[in-house]
N, CA, C and O atoms as a GROMACS GRO file, in nm:
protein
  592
    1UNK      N    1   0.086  -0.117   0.000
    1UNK     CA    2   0.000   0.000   0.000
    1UNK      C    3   0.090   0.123   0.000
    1UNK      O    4   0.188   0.123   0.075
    2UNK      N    5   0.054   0.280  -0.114
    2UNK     CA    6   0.140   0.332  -0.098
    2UNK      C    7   0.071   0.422  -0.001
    2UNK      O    8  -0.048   0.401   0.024
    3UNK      N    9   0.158   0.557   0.077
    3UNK     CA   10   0.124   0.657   0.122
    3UNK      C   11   0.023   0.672   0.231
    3UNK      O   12  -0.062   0.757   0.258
    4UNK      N   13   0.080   0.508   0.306
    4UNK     CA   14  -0.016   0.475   0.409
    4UNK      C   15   0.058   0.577   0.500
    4UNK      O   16   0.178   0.602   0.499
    5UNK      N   17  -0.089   0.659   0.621
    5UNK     CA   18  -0.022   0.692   0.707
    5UNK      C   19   0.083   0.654   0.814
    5UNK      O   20   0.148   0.551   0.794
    6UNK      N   21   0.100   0.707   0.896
    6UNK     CA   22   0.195   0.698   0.977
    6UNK      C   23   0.098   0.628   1.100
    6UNK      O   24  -0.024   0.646   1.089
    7UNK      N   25   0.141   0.560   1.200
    7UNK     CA   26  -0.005   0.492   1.282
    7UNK      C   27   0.097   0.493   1.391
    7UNK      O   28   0.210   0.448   1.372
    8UNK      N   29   0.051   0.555   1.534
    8UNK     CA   30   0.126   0.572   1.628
    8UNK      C   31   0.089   0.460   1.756
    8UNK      O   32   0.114   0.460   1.876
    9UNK      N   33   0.015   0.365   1.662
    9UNK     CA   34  -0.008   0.225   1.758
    9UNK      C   35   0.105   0.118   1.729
    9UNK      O   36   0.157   0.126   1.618
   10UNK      N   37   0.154   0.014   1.820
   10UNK     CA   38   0.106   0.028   1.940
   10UNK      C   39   0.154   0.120   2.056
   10UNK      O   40   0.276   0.110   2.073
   11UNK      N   41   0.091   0.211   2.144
   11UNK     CA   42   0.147   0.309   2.244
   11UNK      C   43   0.221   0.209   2.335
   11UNK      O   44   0.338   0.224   2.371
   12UNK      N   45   0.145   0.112   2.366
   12UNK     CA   46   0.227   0.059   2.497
   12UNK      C   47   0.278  -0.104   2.412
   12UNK      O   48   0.258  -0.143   2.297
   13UNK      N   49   0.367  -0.182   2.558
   13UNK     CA   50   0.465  -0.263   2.445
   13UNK      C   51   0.405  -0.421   2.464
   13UNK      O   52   0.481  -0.518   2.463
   14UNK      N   53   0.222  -0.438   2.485
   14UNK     CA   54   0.171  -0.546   2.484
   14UNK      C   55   0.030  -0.543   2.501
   14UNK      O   56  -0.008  -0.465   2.589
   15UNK      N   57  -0.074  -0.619   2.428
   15UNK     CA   58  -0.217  -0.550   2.414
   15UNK      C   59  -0.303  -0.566   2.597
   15UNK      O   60  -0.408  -0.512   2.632
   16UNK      N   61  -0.216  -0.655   2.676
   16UNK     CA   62  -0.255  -0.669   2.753
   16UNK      C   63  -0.225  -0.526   2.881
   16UNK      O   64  -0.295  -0.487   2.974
   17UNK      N   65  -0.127  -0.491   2.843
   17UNK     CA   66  -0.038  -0.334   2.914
   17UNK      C   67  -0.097  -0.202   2.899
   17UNK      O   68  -0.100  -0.108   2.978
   18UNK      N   69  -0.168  -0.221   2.718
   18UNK     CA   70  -0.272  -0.128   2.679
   18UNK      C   71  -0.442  -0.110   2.713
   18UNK      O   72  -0.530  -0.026   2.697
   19UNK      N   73  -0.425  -0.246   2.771
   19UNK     CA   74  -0.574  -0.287   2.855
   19UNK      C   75  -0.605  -0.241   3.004
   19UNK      O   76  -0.706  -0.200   3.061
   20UNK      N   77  -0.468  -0.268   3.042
   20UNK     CA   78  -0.436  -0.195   3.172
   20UNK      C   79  -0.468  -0.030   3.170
   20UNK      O   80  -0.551   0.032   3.237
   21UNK      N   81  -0.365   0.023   3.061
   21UNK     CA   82  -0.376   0.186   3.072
   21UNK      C   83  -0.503   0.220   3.050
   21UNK      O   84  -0.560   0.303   3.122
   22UNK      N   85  -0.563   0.158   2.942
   22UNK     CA   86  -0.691   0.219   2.928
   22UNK      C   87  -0.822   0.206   3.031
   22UNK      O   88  -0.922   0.278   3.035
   23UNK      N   89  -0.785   0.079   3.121
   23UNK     CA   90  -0.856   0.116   3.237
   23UNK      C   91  -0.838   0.199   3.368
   23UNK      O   92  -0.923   0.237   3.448
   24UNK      N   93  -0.749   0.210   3.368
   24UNK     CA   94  -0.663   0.338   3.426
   24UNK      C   95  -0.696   0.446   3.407
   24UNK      O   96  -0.731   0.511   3.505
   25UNK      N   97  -0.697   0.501   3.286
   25UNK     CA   98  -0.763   0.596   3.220
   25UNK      C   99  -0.887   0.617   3.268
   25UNK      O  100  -0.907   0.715   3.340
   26UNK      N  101  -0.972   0.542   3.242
   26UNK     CA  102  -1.119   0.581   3.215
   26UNK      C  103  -1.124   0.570   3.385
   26UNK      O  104  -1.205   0.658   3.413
   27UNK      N  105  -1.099   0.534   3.461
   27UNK     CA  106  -1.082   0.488   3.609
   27UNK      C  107  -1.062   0.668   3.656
   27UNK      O  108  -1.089   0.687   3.774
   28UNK      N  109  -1.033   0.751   3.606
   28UNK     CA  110  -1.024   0.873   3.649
   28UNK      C  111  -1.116   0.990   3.626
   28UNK      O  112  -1.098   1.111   3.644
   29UNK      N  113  -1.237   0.909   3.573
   29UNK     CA  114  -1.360   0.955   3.558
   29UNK      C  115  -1.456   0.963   3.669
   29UNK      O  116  -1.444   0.873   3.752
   30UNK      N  117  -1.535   1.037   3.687
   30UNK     CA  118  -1.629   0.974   3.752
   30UNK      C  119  -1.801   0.973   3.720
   30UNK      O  120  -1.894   0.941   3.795
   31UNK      N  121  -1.803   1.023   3.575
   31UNK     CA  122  -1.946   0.995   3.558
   31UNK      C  123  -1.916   0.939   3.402
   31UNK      O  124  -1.803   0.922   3.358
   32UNK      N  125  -2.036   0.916   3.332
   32UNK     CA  126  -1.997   0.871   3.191
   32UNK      C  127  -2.004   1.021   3.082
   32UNK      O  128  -1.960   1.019   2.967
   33UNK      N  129  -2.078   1.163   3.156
   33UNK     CA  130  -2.077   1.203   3.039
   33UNK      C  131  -1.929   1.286   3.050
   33UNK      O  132  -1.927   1.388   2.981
   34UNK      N  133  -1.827   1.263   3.111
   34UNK     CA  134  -1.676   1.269   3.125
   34UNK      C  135  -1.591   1.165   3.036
   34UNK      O  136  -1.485   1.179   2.975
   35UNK      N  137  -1.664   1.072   3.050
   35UNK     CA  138  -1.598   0.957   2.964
   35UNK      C  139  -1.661   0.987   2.843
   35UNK      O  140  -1.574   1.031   2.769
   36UNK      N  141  -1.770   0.985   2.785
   36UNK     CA  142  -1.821   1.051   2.693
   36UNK      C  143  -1.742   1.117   2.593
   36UNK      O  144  -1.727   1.086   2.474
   37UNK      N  145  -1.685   1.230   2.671
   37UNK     CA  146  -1.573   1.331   2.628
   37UNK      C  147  -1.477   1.292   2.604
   37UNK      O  148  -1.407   1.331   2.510
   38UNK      N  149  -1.438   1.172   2.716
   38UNK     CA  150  -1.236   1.131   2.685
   38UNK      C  151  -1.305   1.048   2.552
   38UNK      O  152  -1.274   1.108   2.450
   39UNK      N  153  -1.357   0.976   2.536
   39UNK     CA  154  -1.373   0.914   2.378
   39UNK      C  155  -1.403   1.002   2.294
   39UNK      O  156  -1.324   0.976   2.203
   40UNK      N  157  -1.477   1.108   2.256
   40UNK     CA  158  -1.439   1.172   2.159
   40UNK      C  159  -1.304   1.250   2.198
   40UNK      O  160  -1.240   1.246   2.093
   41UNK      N  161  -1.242   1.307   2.274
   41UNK     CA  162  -1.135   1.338   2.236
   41UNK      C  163  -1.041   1.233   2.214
   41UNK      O  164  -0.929   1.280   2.234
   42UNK      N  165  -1.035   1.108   2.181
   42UNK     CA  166  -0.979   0.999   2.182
   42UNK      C  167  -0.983   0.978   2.013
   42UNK      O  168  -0.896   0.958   1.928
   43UNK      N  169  -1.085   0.989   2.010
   43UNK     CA  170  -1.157   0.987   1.839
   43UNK      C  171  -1.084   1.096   1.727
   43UNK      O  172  -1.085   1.097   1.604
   44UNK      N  173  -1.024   1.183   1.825
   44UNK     CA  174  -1.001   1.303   1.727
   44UNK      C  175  -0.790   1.283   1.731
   44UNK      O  176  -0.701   1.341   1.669
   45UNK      N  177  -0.790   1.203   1.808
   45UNK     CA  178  -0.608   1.162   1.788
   45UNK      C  179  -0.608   1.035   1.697
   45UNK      O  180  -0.515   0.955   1.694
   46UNK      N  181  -0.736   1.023   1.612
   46UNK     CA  182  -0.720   0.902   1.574
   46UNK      C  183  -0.599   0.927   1.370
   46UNK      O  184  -0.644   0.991   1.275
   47UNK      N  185  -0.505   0.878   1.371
   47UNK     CA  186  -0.416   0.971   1.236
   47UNK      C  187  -0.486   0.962   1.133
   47UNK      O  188  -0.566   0.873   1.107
   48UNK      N  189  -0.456   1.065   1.064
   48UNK     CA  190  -0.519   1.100   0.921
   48UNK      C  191  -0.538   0.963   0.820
   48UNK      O  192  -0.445   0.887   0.792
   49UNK      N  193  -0.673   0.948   0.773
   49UNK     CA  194  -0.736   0.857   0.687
   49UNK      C  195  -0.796   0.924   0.535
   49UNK      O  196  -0.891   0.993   0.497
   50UNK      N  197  -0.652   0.840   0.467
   50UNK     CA  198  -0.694   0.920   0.326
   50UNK      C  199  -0.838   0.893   0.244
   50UNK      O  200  -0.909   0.793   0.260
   51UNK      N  201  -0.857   0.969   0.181
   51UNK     CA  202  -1.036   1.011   0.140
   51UNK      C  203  -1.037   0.886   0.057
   51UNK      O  204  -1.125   0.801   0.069
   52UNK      N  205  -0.932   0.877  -0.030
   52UNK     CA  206  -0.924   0.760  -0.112
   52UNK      C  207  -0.964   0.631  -0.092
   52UNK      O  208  -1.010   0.558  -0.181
   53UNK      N  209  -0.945   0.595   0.048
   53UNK     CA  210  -0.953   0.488   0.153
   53UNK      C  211  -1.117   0.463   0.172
   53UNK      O  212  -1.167   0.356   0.207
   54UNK      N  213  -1.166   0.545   0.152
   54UNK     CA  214  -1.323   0.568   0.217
   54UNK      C  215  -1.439   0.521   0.115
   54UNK      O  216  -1.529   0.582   0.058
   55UNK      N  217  -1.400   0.400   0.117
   55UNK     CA  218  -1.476   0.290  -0.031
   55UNK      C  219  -1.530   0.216   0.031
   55UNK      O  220  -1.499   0.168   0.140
   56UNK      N  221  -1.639   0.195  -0.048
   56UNK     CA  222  -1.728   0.022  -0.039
   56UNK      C  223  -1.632  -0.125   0.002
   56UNK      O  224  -1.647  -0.226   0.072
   57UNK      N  225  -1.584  -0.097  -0.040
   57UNK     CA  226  -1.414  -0.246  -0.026
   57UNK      C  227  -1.363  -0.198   0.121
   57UNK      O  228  -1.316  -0.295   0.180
   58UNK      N  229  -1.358  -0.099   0.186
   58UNK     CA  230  -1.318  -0.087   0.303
   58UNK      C  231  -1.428  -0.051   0.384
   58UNK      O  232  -1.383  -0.043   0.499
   59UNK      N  233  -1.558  -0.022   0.385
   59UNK     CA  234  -1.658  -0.042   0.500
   59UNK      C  235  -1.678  -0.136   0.564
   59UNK      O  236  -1.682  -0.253   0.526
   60UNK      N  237  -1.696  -0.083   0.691
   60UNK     CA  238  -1.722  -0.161   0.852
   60UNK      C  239  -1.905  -0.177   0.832
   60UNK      O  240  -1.994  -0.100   0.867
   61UNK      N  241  -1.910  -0.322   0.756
   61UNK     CA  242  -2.079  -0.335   0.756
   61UNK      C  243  -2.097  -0.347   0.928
   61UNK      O  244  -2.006  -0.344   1.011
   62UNK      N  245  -2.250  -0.362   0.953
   62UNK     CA  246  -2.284  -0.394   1.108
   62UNK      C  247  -2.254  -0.336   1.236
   62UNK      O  248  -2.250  -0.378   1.352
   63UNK      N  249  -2.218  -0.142   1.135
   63UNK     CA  250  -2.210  -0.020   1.240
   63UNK      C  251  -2.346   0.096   1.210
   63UNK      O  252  -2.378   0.130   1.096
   64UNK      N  253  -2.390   0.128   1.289
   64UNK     CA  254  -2.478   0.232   1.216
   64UNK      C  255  -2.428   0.329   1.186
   64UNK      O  256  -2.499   0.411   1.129
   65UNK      N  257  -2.294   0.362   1.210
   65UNK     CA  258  -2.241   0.530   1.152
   65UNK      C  259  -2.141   0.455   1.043
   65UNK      O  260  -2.094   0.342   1.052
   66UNK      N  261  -2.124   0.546   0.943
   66UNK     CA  262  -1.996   0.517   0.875
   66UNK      C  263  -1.866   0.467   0.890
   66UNK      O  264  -1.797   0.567   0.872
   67UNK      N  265  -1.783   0.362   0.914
   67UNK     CA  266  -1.663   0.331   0.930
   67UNK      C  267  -1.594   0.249   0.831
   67UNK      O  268  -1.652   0.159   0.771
   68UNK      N  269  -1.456   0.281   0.810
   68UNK     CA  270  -1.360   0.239   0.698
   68UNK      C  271  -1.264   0.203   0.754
   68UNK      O  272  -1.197   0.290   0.809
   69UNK      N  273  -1.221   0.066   0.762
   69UNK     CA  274  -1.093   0.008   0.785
   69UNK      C  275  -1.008  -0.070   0.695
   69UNK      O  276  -1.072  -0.145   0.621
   70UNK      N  277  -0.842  -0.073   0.680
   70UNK     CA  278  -0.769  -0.088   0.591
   70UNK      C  279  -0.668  -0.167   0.682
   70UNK      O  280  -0.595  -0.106   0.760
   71UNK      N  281  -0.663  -0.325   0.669
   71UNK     CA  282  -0.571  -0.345   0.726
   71UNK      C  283  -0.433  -0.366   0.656
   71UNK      O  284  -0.434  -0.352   0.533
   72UNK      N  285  -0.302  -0.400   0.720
   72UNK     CA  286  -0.181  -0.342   0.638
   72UNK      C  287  -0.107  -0.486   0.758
   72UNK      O  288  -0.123  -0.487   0.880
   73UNK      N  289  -0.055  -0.557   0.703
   73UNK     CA  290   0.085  -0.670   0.735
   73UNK      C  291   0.180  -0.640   0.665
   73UNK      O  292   0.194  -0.616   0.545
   74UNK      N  293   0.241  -0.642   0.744
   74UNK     CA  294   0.407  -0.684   0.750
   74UNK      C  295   0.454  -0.819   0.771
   74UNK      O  296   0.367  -0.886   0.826
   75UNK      N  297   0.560  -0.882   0.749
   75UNK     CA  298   0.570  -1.041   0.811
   75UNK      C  299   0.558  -1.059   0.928
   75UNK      O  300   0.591  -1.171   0.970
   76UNK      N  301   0.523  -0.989   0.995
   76UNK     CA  302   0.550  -0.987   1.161
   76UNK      C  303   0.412  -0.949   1.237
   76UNK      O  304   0.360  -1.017   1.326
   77UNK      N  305   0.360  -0.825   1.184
   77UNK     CA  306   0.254  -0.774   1.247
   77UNK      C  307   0.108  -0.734   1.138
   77UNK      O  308   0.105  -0.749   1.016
   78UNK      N  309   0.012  -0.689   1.214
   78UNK     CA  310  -0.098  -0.632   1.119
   78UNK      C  311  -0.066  -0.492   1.199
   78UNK      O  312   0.011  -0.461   1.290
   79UNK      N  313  -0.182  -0.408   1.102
   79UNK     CA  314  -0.223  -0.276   1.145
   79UNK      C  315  -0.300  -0.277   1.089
   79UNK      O  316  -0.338  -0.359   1.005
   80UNK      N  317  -0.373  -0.115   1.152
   80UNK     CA  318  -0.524  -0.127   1.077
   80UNK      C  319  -0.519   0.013   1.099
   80UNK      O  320  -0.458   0.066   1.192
   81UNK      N  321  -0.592   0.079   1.003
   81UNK     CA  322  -0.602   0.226   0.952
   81UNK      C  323  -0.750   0.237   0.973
   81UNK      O  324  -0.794   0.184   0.870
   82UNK      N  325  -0.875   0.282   1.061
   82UNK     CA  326  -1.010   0.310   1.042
   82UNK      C  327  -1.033   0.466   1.080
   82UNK      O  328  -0.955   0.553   1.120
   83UNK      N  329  -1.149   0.465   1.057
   83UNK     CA  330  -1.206   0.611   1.091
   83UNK      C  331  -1.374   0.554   1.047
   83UNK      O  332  -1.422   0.467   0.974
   84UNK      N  333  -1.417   0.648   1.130
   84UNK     CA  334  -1.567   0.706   1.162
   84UNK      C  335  -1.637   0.850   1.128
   84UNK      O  336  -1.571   0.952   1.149
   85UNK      N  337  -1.779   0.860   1.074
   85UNK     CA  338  -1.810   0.968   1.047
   85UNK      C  339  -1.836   1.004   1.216
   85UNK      O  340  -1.834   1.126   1.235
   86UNK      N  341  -1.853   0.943   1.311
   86UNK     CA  342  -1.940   0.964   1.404
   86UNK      C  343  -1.769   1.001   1.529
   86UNK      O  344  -1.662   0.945   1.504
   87UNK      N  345  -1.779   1.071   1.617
   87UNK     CA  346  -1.684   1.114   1.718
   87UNK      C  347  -1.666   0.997   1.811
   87UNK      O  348  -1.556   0.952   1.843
   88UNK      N  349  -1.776   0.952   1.852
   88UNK     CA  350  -1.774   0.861   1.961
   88UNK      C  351  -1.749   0.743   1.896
   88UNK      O  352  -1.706   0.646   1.959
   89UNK      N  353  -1.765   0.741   1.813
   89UNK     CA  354  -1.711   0.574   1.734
   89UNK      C  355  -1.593   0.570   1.707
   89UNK      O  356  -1.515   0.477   1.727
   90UNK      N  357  -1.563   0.716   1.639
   90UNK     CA  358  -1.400   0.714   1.626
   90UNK      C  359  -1.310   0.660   1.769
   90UNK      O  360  -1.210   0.588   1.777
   91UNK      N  361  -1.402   0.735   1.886
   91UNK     CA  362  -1.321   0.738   2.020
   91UNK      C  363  -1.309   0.529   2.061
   91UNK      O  364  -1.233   0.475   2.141
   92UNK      N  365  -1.402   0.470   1.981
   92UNK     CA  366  -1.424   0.330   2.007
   92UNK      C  367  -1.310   0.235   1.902
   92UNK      O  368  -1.258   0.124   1.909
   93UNK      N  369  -1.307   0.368   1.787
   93UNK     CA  370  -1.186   0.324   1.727
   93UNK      C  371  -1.023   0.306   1.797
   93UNK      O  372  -0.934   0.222   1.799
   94UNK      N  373  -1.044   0.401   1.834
   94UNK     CA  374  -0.916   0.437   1.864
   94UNK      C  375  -0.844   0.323   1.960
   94UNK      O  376  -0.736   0.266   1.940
   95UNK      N  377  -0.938   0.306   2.071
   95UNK     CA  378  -0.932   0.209   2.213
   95UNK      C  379  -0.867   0.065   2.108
   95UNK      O  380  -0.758   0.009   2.117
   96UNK      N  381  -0.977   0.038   2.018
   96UNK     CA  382  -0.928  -0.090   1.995
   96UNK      C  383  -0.804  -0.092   1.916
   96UNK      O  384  -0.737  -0.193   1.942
   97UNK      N  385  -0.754  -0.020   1.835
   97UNK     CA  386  -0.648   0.019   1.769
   97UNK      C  387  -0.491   0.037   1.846
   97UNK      O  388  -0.372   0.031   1.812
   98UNK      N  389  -0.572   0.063   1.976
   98UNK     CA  390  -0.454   0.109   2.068
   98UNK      C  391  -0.454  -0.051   2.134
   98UNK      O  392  -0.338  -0.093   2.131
   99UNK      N  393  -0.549  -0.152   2.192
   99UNK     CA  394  -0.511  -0.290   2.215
   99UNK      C  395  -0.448  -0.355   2.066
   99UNK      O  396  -0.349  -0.427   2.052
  100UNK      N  397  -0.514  -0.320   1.995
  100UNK     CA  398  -0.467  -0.438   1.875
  100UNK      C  399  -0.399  -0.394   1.744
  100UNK      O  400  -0.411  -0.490   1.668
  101UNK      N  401  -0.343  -0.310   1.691
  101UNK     CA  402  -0.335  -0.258   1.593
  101UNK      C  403  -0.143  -0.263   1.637
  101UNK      O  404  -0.098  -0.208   1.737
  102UNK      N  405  -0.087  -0.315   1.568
  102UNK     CA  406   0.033  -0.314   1.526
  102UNK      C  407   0.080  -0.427   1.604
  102UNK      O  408   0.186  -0.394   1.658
  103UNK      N  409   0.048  -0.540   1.631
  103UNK     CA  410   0.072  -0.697   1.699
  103UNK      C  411   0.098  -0.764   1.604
  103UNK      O  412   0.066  -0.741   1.488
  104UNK      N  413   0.170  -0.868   1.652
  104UNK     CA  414   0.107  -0.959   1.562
  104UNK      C  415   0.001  -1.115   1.588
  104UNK      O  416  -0.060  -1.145   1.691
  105UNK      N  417   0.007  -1.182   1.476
  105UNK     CA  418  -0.175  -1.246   1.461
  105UNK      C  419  -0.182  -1.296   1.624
  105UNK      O  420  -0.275  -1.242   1.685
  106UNK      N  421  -0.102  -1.386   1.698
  106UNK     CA  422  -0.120  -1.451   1.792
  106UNK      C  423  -0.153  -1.369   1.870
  106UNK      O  424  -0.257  -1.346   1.931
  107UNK      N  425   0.006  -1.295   1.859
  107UNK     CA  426  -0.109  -1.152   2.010
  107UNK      C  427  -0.247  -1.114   1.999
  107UNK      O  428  -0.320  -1.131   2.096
  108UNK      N  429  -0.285  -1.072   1.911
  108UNK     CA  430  -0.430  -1.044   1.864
  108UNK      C  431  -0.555  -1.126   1.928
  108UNK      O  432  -0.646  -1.092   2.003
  109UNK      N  433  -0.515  -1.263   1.860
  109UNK     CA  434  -0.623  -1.418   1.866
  109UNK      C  435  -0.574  -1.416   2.077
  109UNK      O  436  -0.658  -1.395   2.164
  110UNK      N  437  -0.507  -1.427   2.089
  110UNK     CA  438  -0.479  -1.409   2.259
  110UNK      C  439  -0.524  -1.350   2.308
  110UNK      O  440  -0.530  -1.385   2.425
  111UNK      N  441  -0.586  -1.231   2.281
  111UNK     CA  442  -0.611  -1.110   2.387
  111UNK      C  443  -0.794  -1.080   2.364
  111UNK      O  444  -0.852  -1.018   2.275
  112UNK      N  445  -0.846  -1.150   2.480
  112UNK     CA  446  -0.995  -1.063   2.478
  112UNK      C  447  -0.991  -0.922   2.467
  112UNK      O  448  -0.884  -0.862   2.468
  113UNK      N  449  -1.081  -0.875   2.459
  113UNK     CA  450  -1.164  -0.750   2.457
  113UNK      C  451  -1.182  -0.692   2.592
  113UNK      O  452  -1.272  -0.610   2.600
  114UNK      N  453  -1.113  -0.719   2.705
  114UNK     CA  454  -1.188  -0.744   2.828
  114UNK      C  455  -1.197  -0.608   2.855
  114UNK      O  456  -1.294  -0.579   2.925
  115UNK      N  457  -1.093  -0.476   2.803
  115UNK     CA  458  -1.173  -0.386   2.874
  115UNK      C  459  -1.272  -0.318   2.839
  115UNK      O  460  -1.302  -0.209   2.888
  116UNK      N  461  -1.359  -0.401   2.709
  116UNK     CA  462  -1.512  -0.302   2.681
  116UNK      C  463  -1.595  -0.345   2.833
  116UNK      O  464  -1.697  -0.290   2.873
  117UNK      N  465  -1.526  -0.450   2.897
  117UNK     CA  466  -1.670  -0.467   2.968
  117UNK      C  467  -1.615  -0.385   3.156
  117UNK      O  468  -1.692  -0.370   3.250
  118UNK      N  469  -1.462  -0.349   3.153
  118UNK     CA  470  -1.374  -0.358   3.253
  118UNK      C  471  -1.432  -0.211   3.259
  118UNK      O  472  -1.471  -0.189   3.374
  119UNK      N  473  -1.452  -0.108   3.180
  119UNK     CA  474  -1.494   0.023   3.173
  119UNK      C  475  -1.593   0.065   3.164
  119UNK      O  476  -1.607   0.188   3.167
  120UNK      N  477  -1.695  -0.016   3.152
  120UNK     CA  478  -1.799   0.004   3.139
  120UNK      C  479  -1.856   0.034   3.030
  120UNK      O  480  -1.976   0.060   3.039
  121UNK      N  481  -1.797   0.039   2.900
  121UNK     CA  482  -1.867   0.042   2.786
  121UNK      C  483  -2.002  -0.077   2.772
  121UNK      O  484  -2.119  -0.039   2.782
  122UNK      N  485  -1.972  -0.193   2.753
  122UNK     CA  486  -2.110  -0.300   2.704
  122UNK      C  487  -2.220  -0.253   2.768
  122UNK      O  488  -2.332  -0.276   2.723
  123UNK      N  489  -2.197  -0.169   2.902
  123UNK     CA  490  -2.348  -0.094   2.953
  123UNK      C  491  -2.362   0.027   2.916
  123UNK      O  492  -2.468   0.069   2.964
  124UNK      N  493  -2.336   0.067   2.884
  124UNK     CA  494  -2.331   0.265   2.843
  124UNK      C  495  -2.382   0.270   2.647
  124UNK      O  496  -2.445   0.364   2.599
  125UNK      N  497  -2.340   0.160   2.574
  125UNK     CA  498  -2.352   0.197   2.415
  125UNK      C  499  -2.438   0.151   2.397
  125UNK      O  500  -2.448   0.034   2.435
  126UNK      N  501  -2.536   0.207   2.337
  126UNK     CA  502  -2.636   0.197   2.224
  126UNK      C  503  -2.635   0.043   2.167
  126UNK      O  504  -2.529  -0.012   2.139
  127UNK      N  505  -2.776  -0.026   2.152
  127UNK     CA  506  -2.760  -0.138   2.095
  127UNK      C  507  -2.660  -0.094   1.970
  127UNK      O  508  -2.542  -0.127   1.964
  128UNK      N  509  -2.716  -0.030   1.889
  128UNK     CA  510  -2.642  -0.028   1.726
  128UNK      C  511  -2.512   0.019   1.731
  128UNK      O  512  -2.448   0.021   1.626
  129UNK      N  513  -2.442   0.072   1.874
  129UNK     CA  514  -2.259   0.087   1.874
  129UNK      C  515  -2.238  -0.051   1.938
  129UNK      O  516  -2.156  -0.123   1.881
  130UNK      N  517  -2.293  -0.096   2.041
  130UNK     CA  518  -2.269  -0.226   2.083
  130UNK      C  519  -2.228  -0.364   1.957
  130UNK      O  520  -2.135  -0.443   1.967
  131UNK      N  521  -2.306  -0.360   1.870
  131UNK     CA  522  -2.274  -0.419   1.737
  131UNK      C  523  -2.184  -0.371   1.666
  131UNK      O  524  -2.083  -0.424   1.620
  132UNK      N  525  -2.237  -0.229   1.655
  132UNK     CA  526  -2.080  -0.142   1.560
  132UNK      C  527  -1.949  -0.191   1.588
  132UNK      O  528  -1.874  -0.222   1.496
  133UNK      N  529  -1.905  -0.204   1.753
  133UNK     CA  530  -1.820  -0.234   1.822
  133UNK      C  531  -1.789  -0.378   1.805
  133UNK      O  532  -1.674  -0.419   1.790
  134UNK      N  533  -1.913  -0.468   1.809
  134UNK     CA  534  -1.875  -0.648   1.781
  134UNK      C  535  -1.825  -0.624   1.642
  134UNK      O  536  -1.737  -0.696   1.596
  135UNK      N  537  -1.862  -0.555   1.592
  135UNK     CA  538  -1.787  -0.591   1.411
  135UNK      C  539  -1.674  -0.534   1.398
  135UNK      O  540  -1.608  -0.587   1.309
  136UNK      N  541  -1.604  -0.416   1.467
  136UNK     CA  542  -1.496  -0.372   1.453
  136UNK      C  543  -1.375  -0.516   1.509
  136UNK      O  544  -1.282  -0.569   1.447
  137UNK      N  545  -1.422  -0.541   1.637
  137UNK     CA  546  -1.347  -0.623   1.682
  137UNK      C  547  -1.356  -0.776   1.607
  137UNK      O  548  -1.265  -0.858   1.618
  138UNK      N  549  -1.461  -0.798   1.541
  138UNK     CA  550  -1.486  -0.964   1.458
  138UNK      C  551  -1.352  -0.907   1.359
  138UNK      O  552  -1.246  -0.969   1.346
  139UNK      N  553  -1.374  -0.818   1.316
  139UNK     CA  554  -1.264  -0.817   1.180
  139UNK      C  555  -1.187  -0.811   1.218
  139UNK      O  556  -1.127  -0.904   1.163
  140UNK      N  557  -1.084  -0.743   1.319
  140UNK     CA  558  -0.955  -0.767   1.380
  140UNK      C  559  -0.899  -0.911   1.374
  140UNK      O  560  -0.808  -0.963   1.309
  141UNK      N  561  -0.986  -0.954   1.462
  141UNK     CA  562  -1.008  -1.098   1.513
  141UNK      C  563  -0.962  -1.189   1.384
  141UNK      O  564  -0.870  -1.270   1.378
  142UNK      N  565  -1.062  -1.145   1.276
  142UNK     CA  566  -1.073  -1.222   1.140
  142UNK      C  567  -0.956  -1.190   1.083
  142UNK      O  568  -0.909  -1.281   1.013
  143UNK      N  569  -0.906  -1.110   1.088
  143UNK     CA  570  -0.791  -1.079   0.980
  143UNK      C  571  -0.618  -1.154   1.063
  143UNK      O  572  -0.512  -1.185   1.009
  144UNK      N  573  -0.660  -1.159   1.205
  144UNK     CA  574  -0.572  -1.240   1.252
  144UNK      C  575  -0.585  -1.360   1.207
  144UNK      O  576  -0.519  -1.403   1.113
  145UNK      N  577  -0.681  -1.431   1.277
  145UNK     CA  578  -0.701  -1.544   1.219
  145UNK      C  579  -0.632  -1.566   1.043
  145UNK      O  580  -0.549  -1.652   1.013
  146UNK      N  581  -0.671  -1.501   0.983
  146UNK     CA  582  -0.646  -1.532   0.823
  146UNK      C  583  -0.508  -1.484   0.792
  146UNK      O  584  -0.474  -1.484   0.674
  147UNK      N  585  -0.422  -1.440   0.886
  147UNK     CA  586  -0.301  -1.396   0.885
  147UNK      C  587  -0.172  -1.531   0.979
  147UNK      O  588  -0.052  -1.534   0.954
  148UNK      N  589  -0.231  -1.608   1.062
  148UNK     CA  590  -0.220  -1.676   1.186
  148UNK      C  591  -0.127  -1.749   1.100
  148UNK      O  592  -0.064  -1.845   1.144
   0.00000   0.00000   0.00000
């Protein structure tokens, strides 16, 4: 792929370390419409996604807002390039991007999801982000798998 961005995942040096911080994080909240906020401002560090990218061949079916993901291997690792029309989805982007996005397949297939439920997201989202969210993470999942 040419003129892929630059992707500043992974921040920390294991998806399980990034599971930690991010409950840490949100742990310094104390209501949701605070958390609310740290995900869209979460959404808005997510790196530039070229327009080009933003095709039928790269839609996230089984979200109700718009999302485009592009994944990218190396012999070693995946990455994944998405974006959202929606702020708070982006901010749902980002979380998982920051557990899984620059691993490789095993780390990936190894590591639950555990902190959608550690933070309280699976109670706070909308049936139709709750799904948005199962499909972001099925394709991760899937593209490990098919990378494994």
């Amino acid at each position: 792929m040419t003129d892929t961005p630059a992707s500043p995942f992974p921040l920390e040096p294991t998806p399980q370390a990034a599971q930690d911080a991010i409950r840490e994080e949100f742990g310094f909240f104390s209501d949701w419409s605070e958390r609310y906020q740290y995900l869209i401002d979460l959404g808005r560090k997510l790196p530039e996604f070229p327009e080009a990218w933003k095709t039928e061949e790269h839609r996230l079916h089984g979200c109700q807002s718009m999302v485009w993901i592009v994944p990218e291997a190396d012999r070693e690792r995946l990455r994944f390039h998405a974006v959202s029309d929606s702020t708070i989805v982006s901010g749902l982007i980002y979380l998982a991007l920051r557990v899984y996005s620059g691993r490789t397949p095993a780390e990936i297939l190894a590591t639950d999801p555990d902190y959608v439920g550690d933070i309280g997201l699976s109670r706070q989202l909308s049936p139709t982000r709750s799904n948005g969210l199962a499909a972001l993470l099925a394709f991760i999942r899937n593209e490990a798998e098919r990378r494994a």
